[in-house]
PyMOL Python script that loads the backbone (N, CA, C, O; Angstrom):
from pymol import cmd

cmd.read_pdbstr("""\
ATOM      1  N   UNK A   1     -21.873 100.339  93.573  1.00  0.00           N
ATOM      2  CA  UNK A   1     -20.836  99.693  92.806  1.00  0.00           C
ATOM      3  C   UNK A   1     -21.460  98.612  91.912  1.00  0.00           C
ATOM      4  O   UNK A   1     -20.950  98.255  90.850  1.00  0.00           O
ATOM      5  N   UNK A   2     -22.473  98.171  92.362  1.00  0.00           N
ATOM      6  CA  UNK A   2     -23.198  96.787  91.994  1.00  0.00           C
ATOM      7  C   UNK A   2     -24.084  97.720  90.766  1.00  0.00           C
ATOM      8  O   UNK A   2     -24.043  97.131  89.686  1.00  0.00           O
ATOM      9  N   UNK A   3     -24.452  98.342  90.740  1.00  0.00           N
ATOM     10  CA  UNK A   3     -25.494  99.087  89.736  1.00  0.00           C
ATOM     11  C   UNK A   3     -24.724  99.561  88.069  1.00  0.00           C
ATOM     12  O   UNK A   3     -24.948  99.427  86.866  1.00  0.00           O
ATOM     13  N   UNK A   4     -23.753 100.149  88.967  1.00  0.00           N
ATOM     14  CA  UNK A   4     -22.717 100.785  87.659  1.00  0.00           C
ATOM     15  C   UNK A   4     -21.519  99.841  87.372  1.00  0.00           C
ATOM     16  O   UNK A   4     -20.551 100.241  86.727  1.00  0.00           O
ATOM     17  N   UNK A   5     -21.607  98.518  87.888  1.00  0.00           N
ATOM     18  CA  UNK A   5     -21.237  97.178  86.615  1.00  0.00           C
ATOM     19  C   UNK A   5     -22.023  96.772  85.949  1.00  0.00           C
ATOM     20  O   UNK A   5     -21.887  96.587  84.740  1.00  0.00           O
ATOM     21  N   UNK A   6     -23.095  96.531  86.661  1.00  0.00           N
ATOM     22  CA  UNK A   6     -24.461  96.197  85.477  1.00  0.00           C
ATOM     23  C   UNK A   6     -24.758  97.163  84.836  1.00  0.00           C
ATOM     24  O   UNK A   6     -25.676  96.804  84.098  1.00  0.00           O
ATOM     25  N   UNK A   7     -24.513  98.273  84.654  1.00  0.00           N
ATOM     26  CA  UNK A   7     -24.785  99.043  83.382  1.00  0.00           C
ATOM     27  C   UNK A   7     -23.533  99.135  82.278  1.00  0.00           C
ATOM     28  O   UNK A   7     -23.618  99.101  81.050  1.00  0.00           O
ATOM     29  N   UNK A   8     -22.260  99.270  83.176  1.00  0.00           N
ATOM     30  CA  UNK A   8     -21.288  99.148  82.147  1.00  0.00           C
ATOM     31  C   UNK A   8     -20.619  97.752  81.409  1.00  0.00           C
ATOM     32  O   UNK A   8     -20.032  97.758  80.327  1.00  0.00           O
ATOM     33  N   UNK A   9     -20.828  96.713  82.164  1.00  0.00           N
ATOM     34  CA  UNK A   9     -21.049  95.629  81.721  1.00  0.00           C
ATOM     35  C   UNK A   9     -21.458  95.453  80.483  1.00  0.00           C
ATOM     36  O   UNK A   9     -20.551  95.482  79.650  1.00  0.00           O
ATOM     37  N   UNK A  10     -22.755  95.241  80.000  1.00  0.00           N
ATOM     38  CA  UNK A  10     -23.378  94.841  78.772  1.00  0.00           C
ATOM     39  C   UNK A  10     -23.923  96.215  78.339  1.00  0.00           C
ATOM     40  O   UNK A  10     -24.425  96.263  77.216  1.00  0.00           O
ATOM     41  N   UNK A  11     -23.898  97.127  78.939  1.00  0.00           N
ATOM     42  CA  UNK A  11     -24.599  98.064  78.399  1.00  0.00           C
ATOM     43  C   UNK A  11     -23.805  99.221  77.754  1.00  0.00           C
ATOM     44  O   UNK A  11     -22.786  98.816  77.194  1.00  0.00           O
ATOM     45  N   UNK A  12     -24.057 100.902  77.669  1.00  0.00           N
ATOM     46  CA  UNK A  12     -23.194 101.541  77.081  1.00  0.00           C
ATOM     47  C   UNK A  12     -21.478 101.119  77.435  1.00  0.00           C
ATOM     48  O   UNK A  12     -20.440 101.352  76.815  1.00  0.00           O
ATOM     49  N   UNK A  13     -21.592 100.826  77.959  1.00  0.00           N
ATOM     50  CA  UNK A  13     -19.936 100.534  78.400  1.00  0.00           C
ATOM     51  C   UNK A  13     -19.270  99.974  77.028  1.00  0.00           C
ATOM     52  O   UNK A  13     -18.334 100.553  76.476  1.00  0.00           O
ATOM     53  N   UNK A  14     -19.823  98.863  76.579  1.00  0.00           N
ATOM     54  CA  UNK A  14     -19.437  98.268  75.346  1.00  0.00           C
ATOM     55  C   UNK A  14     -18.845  99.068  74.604  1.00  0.00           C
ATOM     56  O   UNK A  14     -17.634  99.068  74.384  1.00  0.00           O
ATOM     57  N   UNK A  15     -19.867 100.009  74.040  1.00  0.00           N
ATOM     58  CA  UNK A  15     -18.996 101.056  73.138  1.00  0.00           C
ATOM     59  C   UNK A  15     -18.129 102.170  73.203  1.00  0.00           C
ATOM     60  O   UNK A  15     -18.069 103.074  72.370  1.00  0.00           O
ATOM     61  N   UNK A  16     -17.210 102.018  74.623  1.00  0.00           N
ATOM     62  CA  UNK A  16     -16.141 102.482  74.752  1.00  0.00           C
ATOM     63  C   UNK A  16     -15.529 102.134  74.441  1.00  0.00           C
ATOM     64  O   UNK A  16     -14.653 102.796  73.884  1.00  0.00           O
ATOM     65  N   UNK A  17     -15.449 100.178  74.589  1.00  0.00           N
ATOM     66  CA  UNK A  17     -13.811  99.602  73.795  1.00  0.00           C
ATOM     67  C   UNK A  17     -14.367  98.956  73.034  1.00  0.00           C
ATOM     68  O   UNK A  17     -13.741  97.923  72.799  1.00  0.00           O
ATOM     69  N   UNK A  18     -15.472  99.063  72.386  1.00  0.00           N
ATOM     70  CA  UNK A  18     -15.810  98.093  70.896  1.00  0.00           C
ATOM     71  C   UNK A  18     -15.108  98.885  69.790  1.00  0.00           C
ATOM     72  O   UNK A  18     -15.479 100.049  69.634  1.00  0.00           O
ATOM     73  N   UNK A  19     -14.014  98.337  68.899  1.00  0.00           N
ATOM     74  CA  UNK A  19     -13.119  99.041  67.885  1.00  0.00           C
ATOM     75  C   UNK A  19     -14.410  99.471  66.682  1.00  0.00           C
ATOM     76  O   UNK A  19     -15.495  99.106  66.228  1.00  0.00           O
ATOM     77  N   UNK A  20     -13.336 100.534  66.591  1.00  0.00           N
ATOM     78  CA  UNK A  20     -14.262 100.875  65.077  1.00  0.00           C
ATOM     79  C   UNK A  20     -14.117  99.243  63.605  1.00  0.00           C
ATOM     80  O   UNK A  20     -12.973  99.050  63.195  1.00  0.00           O
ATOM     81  N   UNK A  21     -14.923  98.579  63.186  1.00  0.00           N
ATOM     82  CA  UNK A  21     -14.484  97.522  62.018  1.00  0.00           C
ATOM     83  C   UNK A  21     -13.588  98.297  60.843  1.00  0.00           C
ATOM     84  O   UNK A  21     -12.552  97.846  60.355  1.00  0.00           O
ATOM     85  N   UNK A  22     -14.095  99.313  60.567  1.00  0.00           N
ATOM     86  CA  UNK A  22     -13.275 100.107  59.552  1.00  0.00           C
ATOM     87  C   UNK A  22     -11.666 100.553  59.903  1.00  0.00           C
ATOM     88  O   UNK A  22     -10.738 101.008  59.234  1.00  0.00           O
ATOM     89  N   UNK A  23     -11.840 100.205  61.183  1.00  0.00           N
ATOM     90  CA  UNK A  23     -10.507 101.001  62.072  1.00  0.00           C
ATOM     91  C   UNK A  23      -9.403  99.956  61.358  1.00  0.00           C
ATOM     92  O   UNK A  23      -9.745  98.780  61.479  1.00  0.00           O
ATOM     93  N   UNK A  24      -8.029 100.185  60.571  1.00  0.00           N
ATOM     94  CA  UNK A  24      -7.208  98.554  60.907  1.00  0.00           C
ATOM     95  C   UNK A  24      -6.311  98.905  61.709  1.00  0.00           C
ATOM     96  O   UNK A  24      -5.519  98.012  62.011  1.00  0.00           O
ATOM     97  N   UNK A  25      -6.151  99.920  62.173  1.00  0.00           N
ATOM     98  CA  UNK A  25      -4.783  99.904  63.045  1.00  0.00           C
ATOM     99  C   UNK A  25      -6.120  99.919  64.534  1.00  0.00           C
ATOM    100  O   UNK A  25      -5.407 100.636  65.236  1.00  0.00           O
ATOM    101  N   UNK A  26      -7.106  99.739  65.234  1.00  0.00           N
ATOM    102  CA  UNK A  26      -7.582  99.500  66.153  1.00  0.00           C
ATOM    103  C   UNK A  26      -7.022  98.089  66.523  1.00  0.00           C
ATOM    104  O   UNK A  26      -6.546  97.221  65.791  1.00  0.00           O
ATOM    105  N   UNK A  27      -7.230  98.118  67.961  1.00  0.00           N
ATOM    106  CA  UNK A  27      -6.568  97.360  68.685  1.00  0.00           C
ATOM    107  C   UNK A  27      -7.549  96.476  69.286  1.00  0.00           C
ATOM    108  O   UNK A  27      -8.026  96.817  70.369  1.00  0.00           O
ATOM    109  N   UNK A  28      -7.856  95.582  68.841  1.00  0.00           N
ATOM    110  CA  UNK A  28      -8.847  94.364  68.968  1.00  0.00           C
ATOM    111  C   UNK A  28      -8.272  92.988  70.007  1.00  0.00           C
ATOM    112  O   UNK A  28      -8.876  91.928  70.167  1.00  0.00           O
ATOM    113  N   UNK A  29      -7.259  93.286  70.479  1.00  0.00           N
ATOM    114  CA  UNK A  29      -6.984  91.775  71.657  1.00  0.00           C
ATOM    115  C   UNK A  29      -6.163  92.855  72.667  1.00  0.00           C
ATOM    116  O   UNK A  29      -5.560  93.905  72.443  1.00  0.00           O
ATOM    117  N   UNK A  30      -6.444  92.069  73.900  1.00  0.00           N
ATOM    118  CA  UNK A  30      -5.614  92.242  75.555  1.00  0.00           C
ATOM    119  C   UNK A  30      -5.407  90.821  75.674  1.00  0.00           C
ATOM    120  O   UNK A  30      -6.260  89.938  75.571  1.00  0.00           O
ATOM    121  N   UNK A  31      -3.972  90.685  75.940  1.00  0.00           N
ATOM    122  CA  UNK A  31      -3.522  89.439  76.339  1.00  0.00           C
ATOM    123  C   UNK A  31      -3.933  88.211  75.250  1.00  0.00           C
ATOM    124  O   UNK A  31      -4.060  87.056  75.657  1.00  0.00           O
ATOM    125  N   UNK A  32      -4.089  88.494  74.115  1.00  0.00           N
ATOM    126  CA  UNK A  32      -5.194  87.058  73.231  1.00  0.00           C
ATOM    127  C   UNK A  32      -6.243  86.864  73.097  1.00  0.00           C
ATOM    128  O   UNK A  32      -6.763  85.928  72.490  1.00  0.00           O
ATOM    129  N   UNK A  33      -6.972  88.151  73.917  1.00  0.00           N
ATOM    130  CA  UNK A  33      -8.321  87.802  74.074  1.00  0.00           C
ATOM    131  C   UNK A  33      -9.188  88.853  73.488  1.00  0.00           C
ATOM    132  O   UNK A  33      -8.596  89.932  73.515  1.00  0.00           O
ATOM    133  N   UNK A  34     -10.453  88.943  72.934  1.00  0.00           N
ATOM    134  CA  UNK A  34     -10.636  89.790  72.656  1.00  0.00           C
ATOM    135  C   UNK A  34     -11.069  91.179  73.613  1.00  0.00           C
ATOM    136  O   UNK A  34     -11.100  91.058  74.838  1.00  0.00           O
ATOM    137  N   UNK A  35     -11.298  92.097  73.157  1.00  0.00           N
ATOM    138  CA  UNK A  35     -11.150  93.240  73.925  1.00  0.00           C
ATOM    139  C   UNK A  35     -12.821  93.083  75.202  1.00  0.00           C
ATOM    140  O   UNK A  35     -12.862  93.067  76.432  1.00  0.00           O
ATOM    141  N   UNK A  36     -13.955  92.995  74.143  1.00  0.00           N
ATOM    142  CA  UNK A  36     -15.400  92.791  74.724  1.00  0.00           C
ATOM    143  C   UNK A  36     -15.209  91.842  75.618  1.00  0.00           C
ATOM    144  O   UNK A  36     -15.563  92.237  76.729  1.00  0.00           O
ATOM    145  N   UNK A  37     -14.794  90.733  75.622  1.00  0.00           N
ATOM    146  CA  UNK A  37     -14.689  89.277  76.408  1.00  0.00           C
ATOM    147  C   UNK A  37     -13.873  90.170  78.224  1.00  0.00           C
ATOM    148  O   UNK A  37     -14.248  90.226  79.396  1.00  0.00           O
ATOM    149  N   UNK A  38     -12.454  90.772  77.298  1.00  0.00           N
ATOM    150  CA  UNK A  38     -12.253  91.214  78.745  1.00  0.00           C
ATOM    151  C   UNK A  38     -12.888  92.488  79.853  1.00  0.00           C
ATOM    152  O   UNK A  38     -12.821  92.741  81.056  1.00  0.00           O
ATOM    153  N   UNK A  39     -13.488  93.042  78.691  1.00  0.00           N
ATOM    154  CA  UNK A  39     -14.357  93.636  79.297  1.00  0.00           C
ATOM    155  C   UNK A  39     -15.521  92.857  80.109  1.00  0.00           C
ATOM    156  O   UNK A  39     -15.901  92.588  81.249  1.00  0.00           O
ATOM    157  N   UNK A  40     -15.684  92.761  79.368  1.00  0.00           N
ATOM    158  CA  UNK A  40     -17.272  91.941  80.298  1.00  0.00           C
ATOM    159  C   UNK A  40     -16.868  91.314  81.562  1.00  0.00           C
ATOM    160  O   UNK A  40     -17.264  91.655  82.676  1.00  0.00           O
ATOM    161  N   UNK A  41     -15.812  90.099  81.217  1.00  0.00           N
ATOM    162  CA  UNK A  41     -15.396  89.520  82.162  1.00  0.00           C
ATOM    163  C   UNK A  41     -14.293  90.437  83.481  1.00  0.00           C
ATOM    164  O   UNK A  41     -14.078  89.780  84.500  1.00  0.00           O
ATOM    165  N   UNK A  42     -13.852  91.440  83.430  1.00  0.00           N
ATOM    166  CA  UNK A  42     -13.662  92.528  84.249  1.00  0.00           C
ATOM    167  C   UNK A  42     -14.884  93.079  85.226  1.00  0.00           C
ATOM    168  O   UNK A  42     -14.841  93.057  86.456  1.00  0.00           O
ATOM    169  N   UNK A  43     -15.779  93.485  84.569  1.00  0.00           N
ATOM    170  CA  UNK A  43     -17.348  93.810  84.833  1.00  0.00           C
ATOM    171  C   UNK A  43     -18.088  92.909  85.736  1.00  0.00           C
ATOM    172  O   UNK A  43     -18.672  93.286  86.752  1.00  0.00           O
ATOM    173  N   UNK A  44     -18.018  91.473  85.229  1.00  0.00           N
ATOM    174  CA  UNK A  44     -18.339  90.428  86.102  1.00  0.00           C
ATOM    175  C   UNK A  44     -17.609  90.563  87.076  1.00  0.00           C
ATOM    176  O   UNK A  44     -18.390  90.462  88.022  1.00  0.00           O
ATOM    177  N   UNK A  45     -16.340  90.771  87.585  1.00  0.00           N
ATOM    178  CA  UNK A  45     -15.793  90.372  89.041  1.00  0.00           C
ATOM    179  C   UNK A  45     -15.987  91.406  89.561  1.00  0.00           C
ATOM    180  O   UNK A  45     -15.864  91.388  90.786  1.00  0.00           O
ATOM    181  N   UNK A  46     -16.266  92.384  89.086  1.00  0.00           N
ATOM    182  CA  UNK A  46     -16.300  93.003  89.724  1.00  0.00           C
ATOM    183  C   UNK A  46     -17.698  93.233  90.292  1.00  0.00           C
ATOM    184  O   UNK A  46     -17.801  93.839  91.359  1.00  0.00           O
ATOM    185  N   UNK A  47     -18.609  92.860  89.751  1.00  0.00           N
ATOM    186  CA  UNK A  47     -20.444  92.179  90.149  1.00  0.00           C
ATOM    187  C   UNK A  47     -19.780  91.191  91.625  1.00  0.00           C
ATOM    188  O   UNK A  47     -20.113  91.324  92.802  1.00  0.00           O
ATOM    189  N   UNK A  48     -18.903  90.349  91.113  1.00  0.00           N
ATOM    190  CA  UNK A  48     -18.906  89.156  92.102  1.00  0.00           C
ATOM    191  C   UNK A  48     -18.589  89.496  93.263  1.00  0.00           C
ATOM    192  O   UNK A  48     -19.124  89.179  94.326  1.00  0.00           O
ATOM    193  N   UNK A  49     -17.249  90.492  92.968  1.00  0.00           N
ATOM    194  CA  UNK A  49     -16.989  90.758  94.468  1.00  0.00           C
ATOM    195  C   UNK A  49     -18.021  91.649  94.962  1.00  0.00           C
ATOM    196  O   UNK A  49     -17.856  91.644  96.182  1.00  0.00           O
ATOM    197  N   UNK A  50     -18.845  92.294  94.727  1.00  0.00           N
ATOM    198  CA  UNK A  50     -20.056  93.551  95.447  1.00  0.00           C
ATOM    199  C   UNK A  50     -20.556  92.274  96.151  1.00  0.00           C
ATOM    200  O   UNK A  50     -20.572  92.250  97.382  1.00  0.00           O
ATOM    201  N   UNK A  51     -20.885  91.419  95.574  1.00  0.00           N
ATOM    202  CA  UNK A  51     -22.108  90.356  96.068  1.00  0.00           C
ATOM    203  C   UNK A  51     -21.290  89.572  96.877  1.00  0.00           C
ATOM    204  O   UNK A  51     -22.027  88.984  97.669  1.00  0.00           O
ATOM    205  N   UNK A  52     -19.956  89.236  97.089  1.00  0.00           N
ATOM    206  CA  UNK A  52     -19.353  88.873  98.204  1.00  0.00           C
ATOM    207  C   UNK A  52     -18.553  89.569  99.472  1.00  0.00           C
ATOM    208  O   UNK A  52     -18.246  89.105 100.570  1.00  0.00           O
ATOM    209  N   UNK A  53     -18.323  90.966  98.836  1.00  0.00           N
ATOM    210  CA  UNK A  53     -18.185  91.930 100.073  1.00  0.00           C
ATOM    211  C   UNK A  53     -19.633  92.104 100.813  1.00  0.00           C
ATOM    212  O   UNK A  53     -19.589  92.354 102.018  1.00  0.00           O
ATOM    213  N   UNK A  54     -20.515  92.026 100.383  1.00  0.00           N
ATOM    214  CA  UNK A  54     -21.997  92.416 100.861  1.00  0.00           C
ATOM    215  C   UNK A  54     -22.670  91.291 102.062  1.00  0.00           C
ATOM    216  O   UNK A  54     -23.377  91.522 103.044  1.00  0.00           O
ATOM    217  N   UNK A  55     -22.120  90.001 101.516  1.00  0.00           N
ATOM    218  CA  UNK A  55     -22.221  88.601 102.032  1.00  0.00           C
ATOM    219  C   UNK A  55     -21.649  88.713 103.148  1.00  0.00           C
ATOM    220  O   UNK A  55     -22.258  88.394 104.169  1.00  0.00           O
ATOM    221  N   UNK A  56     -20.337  89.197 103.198  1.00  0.00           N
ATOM    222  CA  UNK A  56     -19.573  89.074 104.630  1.00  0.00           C
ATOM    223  C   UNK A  56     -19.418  90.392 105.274  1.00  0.00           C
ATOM    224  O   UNK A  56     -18.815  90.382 106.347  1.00  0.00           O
ATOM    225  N   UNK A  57     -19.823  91.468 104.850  1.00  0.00           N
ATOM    226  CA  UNK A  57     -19.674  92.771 105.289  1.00  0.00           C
ATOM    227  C   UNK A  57     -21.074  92.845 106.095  1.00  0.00           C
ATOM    228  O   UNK A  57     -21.272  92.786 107.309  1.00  0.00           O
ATOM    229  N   UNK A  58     -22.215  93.031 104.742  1.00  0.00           N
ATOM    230  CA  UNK A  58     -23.203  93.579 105.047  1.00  0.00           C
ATOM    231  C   UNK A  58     -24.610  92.807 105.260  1.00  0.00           C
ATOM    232  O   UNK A  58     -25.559  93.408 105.762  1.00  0.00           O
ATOM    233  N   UNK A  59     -24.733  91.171 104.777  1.00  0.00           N
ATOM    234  CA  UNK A  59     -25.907  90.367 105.432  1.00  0.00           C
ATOM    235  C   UNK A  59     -25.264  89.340 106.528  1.00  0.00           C
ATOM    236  O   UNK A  59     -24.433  88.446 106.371  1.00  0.00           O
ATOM    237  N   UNK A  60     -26.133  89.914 108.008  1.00  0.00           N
ATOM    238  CA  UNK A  60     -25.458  89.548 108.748  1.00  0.00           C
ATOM    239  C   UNK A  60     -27.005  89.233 109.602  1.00  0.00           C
ATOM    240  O   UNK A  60     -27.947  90.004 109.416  1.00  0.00           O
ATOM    241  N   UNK A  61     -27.162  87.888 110.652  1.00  0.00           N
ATOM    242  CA  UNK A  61     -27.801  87.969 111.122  1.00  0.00           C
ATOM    243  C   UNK A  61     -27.775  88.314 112.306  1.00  0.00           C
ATOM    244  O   UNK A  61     -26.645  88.160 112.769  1.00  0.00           O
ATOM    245  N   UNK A  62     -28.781  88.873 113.310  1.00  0.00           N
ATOM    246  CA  UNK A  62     -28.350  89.132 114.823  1.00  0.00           C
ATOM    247  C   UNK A  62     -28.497  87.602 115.613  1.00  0.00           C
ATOM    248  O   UNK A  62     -29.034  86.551 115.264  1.00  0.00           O
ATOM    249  N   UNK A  63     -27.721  88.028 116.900  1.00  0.00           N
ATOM    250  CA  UNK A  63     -27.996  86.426 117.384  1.00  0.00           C
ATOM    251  C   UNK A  63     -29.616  86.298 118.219  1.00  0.00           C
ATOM    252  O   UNK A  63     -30.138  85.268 118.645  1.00  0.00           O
ATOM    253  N   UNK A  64     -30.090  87.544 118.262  1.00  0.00           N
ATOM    254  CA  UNK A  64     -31.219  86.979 118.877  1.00  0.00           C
ATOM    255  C   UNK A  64     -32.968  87.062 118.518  1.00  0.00           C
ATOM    256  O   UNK A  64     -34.069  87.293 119.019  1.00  0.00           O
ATOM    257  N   UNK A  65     -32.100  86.592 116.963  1.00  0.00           N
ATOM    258  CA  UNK A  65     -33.390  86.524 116.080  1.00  0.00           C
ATOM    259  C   UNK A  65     -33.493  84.625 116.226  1.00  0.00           C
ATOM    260  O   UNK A  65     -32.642  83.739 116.139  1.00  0.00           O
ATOM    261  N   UNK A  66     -35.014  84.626 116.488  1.00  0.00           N
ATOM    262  CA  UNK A  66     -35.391  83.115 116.806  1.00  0.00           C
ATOM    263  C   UNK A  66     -35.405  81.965 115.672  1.00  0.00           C
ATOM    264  O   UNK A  66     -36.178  81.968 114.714  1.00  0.00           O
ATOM    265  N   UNK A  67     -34.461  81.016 115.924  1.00  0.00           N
ATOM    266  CA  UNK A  67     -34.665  79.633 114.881  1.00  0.00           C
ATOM    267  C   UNK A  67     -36.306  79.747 114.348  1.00  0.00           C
ATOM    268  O   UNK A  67     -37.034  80.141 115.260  1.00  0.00           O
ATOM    269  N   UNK A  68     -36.846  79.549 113.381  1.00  0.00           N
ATOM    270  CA  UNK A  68     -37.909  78.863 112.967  1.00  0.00           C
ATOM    271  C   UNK A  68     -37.758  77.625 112.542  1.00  0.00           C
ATOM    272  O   UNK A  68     -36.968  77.146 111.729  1.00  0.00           O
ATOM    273  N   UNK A  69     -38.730  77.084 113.276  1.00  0.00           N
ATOM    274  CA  UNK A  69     -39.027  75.127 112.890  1.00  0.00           C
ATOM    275  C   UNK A  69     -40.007  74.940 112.061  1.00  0.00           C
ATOM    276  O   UNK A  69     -40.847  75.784 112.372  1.00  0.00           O
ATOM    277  N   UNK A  70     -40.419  74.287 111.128  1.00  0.00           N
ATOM    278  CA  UNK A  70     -41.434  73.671 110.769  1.00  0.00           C
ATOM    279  C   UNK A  70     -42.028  72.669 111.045  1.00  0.00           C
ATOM    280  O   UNK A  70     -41.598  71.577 110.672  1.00  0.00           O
ATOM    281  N   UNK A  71     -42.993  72.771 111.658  1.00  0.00           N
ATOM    282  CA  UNK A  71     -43.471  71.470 112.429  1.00  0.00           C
ATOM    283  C   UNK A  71     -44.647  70.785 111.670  1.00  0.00           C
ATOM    284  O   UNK A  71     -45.154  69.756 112.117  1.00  0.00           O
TER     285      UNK A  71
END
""", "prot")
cmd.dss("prot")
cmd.show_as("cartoon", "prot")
cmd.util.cbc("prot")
cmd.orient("prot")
């Protein structure tokens, strides 16, 4: 999941909803914003949550792995 946001994120993904400039009836805002912005920022949470389902799902320590001290 984490791999194929970072590619669609900044990468080909873009030019699925980047409007044609020549286009005028293309549709350049969601909600006020522009279309790339919500893309990206879609892309990002969805980065965020991998890296916080992973945090509490999947790095986990056992309990009977030993403190290290530095002495």
């Amino acid at each position: 999941m984490f791999v194929l946001a970072l590619v669609m994120g900044p990468g080909p993904g873009i030019y699925l909803v980047n409007p044609d400039p020549g286009d005028p009836e293309a549709r350049r805002f969601i909600f006020g914003m522009p279309i790339i912005y919500v893309w990206a920022s879609f892309w990002f949470i969805v980065q965020a949550s991998a890296v916080a389902l992973s945090y509490f799902l999947l790095w986990k320590t056992s309990p009977d792995t030993p403190a290290t001290t530095d002495a």
